[in-house]
Structures are given as C-alpha cells and as structure tokens.
Rosetta silent file (secondary structure, phi, psi, omega in degrees, C-alpha in Angstrom):
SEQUENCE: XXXXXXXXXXXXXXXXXXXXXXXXXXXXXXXXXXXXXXXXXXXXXXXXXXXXXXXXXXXXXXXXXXXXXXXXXXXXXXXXXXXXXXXXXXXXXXXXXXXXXXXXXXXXXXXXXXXXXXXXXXXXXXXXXXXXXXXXXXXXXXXXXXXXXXXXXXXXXXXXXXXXXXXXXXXXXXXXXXXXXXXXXXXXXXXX
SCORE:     score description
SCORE:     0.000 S_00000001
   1 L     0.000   17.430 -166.007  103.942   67.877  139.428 S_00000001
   2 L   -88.233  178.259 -163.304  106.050   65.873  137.289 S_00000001
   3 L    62.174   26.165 -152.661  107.004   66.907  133.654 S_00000001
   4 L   -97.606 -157.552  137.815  106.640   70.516  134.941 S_00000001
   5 L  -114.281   80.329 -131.368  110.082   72.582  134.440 S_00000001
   6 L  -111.295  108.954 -138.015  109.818   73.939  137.831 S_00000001
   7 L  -123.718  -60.575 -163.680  113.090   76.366  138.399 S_00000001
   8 E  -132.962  141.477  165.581  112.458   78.509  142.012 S_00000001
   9 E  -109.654  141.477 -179.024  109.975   77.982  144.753 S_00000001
  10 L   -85.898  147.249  174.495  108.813   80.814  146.177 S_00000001
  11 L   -38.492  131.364 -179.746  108.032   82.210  149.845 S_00000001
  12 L    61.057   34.179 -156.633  104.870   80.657  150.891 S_00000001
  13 L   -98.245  -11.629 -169.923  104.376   78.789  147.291 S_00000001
  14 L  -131.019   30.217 -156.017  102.671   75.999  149.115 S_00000001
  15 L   -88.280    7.513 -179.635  100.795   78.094  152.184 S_00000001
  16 L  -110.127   35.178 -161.294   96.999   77.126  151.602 S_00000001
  17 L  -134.372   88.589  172.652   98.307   73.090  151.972 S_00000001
  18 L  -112.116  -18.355 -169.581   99.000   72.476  155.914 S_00000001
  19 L   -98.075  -13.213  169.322   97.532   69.055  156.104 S_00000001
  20 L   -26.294   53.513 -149.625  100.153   68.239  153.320 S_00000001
  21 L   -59.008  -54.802 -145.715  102.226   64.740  154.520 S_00000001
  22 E  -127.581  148.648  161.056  104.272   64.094  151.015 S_00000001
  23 E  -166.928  123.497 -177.420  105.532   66.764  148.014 S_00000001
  24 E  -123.666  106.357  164.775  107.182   65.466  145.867 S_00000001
  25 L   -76.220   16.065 -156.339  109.461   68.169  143.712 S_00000001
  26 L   -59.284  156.868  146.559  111.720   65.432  141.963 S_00000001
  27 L    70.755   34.196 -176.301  112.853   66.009  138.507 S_00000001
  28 L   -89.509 -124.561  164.150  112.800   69.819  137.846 S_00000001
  29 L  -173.642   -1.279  156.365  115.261   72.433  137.559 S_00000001
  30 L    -5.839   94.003 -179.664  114.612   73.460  140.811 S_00000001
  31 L  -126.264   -0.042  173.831  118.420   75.734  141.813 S_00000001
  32 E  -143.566  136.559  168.440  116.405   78.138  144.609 S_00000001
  33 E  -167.725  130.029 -162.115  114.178   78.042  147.061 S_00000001
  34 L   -79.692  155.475 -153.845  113.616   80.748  149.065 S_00000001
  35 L   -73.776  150.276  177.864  113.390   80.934  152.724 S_00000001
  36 L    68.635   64.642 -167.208  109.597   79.798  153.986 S_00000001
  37 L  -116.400  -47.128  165.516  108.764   78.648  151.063 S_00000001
  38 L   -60.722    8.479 -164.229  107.270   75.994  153.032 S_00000001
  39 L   -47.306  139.322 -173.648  105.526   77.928  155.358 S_00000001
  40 L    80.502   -0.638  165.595  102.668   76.479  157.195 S_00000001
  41 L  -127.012   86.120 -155.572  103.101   73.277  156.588 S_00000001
  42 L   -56.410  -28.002 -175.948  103.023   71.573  159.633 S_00000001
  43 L  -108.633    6.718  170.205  102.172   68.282  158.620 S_00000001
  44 L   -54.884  103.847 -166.012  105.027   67.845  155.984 S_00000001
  45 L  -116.033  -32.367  160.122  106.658   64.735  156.672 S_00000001
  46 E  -133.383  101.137 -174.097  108.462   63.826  153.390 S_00000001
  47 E   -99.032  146.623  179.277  110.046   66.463  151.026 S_00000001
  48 E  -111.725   94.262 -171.611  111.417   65.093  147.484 S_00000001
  49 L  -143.647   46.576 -173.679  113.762   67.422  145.717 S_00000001
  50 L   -84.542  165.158  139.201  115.940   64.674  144.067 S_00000001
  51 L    75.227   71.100 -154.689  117.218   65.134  140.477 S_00000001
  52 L  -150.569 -169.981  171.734  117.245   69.315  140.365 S_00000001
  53 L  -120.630   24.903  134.041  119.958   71.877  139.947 S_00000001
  54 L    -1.268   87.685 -172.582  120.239   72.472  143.396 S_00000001
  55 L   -75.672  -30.099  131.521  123.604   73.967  144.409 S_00000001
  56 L  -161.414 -173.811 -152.999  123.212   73.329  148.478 S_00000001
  57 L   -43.302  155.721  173.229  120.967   72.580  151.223 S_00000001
  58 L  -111.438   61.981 -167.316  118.315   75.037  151.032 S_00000001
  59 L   -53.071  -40.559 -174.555  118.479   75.575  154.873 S_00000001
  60 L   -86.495   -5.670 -174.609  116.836   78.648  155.453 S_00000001
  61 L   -72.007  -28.672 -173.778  113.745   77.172  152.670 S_00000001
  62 L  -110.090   11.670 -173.483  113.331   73.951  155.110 S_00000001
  63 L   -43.927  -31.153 -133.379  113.779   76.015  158.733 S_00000001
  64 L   -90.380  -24.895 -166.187  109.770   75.822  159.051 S_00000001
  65 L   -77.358   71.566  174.910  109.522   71.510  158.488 S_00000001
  66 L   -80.233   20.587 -139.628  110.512   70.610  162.450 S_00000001
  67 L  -132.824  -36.825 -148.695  107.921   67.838  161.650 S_00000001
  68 L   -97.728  146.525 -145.366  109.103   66.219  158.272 S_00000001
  69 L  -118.144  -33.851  172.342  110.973   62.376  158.645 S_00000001
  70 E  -138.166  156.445  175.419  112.883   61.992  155.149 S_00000001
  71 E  -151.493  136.197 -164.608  114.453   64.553  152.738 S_00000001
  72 E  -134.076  113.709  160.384  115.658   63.310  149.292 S_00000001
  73 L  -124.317   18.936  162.331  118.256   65.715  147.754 S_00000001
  74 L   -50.083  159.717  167.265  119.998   63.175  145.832 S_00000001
  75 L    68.248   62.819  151.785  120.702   63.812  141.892 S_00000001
  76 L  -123.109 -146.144 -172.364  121.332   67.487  142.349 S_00000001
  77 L  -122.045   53.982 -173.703  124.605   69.782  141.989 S_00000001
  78 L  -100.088  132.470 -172.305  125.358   69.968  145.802 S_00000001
  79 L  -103.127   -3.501 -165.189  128.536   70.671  146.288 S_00000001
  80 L  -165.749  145.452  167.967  129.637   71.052  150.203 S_00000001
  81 E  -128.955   76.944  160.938  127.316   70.451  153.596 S_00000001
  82 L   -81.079  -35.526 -164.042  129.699   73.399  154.660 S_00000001
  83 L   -73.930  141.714  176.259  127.552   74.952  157.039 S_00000001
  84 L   -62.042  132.335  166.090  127.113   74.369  161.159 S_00000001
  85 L    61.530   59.404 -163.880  123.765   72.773  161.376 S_00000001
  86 L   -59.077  -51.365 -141.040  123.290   72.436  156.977 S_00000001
  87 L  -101.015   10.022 -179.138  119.949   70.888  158.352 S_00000001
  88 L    56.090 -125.399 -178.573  118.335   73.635  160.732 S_00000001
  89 L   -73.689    1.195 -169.940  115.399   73.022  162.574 S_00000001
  90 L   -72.715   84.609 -136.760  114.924   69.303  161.316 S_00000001
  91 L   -89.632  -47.920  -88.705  114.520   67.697  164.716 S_00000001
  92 L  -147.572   -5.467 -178.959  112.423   65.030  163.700 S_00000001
  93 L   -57.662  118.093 -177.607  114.582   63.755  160.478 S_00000001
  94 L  -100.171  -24.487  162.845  115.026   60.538  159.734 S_00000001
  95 E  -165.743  125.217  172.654  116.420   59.846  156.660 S_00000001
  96 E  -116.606  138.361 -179.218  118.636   61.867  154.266 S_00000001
  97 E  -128.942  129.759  173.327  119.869   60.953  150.824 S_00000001
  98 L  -122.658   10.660 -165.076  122.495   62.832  149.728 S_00000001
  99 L   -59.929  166.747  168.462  123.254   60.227  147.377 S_00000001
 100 L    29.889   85.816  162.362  124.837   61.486  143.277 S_00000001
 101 L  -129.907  179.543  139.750  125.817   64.893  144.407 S_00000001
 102 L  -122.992   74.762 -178.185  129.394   66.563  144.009 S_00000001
 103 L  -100.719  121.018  178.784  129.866   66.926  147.542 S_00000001
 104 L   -99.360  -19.395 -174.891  133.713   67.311  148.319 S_00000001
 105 L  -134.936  139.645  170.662  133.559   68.401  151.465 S_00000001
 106 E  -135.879  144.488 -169.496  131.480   67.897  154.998 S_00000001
 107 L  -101.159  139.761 -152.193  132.013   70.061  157.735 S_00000001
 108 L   -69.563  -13.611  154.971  132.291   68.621  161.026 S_00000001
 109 L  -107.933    6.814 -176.804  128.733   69.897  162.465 S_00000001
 110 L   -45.374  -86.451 -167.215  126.529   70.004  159.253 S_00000001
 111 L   -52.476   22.985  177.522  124.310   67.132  160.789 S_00000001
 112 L  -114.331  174.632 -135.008  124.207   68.314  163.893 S_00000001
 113 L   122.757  -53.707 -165.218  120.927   69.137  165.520 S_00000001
 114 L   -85.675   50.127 -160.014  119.748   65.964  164.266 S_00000001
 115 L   -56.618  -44.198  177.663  118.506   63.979  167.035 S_00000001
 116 L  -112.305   26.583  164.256  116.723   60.653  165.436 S_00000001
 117 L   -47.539  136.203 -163.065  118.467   60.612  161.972 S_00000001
 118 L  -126.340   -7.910 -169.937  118.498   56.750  161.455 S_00000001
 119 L  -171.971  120.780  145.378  120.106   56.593  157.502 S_00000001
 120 E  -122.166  147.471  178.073  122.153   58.929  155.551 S_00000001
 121 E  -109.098  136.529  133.498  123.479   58.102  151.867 S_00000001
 122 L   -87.564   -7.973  163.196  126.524   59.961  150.805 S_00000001
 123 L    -7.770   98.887  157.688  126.789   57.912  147.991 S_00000001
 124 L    61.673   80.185 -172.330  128.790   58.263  145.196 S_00000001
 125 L  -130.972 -162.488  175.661  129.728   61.719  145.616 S_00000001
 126 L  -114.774   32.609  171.401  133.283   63.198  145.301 S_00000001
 127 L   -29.879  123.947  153.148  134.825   62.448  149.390 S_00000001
 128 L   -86.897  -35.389 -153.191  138.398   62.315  149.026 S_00000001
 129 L  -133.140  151.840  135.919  138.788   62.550  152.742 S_00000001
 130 L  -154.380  104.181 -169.651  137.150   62.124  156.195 S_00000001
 131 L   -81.660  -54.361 -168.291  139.662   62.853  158.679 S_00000001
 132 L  -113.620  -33.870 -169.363  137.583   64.422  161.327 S_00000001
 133 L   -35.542  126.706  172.418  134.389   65.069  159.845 S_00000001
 134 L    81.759  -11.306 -168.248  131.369   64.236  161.803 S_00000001
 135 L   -60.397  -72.274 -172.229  133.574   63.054  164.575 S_00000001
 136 L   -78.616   -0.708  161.948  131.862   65.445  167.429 S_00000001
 137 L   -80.191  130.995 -161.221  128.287   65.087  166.343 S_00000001
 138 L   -98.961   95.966  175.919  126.052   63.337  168.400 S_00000001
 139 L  -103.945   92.049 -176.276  124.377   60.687  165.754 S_00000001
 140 L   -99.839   25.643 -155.174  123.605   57.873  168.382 S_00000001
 141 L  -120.079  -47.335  159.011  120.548   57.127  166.569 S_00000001
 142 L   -26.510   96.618 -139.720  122.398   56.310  163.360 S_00000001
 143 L  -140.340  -11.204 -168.093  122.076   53.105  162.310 S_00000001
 144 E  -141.697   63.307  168.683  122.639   53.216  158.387 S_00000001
 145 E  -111.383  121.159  169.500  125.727   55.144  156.521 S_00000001
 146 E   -90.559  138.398  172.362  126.617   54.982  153.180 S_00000001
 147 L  -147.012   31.458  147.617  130.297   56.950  151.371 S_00000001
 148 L    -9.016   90.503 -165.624  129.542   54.397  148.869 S_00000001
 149 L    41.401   54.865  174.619  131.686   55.458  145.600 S_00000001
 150 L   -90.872 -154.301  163.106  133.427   58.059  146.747 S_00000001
 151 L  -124.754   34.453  169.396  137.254   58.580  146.078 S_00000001
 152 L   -20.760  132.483  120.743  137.947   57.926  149.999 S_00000001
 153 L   -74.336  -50.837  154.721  141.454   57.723  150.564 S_00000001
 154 L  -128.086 -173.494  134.481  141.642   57.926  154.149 S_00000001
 155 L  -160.635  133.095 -156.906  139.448   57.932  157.246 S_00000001
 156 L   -63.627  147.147 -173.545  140.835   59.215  160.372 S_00000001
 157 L   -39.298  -24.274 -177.629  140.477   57.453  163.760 S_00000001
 158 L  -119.857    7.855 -168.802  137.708   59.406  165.022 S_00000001
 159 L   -90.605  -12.620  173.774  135.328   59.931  162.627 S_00000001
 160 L  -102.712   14.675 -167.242  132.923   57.345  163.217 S_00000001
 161 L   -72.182   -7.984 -176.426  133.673   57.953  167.698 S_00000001
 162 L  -108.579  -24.133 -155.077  129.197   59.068  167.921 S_00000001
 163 L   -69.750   42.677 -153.499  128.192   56.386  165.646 S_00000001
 164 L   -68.147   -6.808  162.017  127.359   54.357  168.722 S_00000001
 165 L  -105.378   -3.019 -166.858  124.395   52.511  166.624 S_00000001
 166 L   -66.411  142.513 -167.519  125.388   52.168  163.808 S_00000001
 167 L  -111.746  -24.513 -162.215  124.550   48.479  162.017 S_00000001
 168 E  -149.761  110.877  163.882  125.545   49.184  158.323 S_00000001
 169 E  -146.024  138.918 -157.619  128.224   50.639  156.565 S_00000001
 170 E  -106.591  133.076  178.550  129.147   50.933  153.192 S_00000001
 171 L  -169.286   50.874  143.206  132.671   52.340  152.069 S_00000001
 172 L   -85.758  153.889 -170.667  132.748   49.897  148.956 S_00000001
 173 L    69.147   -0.195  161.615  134.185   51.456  145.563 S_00000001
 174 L   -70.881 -162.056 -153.070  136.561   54.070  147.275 S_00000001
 175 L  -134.193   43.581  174.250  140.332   54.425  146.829 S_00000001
 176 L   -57.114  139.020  152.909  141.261   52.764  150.789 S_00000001
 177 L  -134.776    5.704  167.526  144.239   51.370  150.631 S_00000001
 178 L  -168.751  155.331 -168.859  144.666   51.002  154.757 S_00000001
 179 L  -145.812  127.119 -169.477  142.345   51.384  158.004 S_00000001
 180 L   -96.704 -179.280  177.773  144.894   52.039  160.847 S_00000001
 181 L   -78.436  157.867  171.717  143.322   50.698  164.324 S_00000001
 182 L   115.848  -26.845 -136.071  140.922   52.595  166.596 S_00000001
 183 L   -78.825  -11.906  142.426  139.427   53.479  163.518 S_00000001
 184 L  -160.823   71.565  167.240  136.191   51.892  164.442 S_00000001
 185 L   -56.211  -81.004 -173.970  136.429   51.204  168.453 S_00000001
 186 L   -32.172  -37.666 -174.750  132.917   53.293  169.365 S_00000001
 187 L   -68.183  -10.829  149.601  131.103   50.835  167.272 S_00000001
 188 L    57.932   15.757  161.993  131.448   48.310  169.989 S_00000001
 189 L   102.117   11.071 -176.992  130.895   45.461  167.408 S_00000001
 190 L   -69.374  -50.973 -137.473  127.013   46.906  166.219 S_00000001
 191 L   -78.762  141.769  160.862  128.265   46.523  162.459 S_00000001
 192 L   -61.299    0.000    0.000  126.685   44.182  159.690 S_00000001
C-alpha cells in the first residue's frame, strides 16, 4: 500500500481479510484509526504503522489483535504512553518499537497486560526522566530495552525492579551524569 497518502482507517476497513498474518501501513499520514478497525482479523500477527502522523497508541483501534507478536509505531508524533494498559488486549506481543517518537512521558502501567513482550525500543525520543516508571509492571519476559537518545537525566532505583530477564540495555546518548546503587539489583547480573 505504499505511496498511497493514507490519512484514517476506518471501522472494519480490513474485515473481508481474517487469514491476514502481516499489514503493513508504514509511510502514510495515517493520525486516526478508529476503534475495530481491525476487526476480524484473527490471524494478524504483525501490524506496521511506522512513519505516520500518529498522535498516540491507537488502543481502542488494536483492542481486537489478542493474536498479533510485533507492532511498529516508530517515526510517528506520539507524544505520551499516558494511559493504564496503552496496549489493551495485546496478550501475545512481542515486540514494540516506539523508537523516533516525542514521547516525554510513560506512565507507570502503560505496558502492563503484556505478558511475553521480549523487546521494546524507546529510542531516541524526548525521556528526561524515569523515576518510577515501569517500576510495578510485571515485564519478566523482557529481555531487550532500549532509552537510547533520550535526554535521561536520572533513573530512579526502582525502575528496572520487574526486569528480571532482561540481557540488553541501551541508555547510550542521554544526559546521565550518576547511577546511585540499587539502581539495577533485580537484574541479578542477566545484562550484556
């Protein structure tokens, strides 16, 4: 569908497609999409909605996808994962890129919900902070987080306490200038 200028998806816009695995909506103008817009399609396993005008998660648009394993919202205009559960029904999620957003803020249960998320990018967004965030979420499945070129300044003692798998983490290019202790104790010595 690429080269299309493709602005709002609509309820049901893809409902005669159920056997559908991949749609890929990259490169659009894409700023709404309406809830059940995916309806019926049960075998949707990788949605693409990278490089769009996308303002944030389209939560009630993906409720229907308990089935789909990556979601690529990188390169839009998202600006907050304010919401308790930003990611609904996505039980089954696996990888999220959130990378080249202008996300300033994450609220301490948007990922939760999220039982076998394995990789999130946060990547070169606008983080100033993560004090708490994410702290009380259980991501023990997490094994891959990026805050990559953010403007980090701090990150508080407890924000990495579920991250009980984690292997890889990136906090190169931020503004650190000290990591007091404790600050990653849960990690029991998994990191690369």
């Amino acid at each position: 569908m690429e080269g299309n200028e493709l602005q709002v998806i609509h309820t049901q816009a893809f409902f005669s497609l159920p056997a559908m695995t991949t749609l890929d909506l990259s490169n659009h103008k894409i700023h709404t999409v309406h809830a059940e817009a995916f309806h019926d399609m049960n075998s949707l396993t990788v949605l693409n909605l990278a490089n769009n005008k996308l303002t944030s998660v389209p939560k009630s648009g993906l409720s229907l996808l308990s089935g789909m394993e990556t979601l690529d919202l990188k390169e839009n205009i998202i600006t907050a994962l304010a919401e308790n559960r930003s990611f609904g029904n996505l039980a089954s999620l696996s990888t999220l890129h959130l990378q080249t957003n202008v996300i300033s803020s994450v609220a301490d249960s948007c990922l939760e919900g999220l039982p076998v998320l394995t990789n999130v990018d946060l990547s070169n967004n606008n983080l100033v902070s993560m004090v708490a965030s994410l702290s009380n979420v259980p991501l023990t499945s997490l094994t891959t987080f990026s805050l990559a070129n953010n403007q980090l300044a701090n990150i508080g003692t407890s924000v990495f306490s579920s991250f009980v798998a984690l292997r890889t983490l990136d906090l190169s290019g931020n503004s650190l200038s000290e990591l007091v202790k404790g600050t990653f104790d849960a990690m029991n010595n998994t990191l690369t």
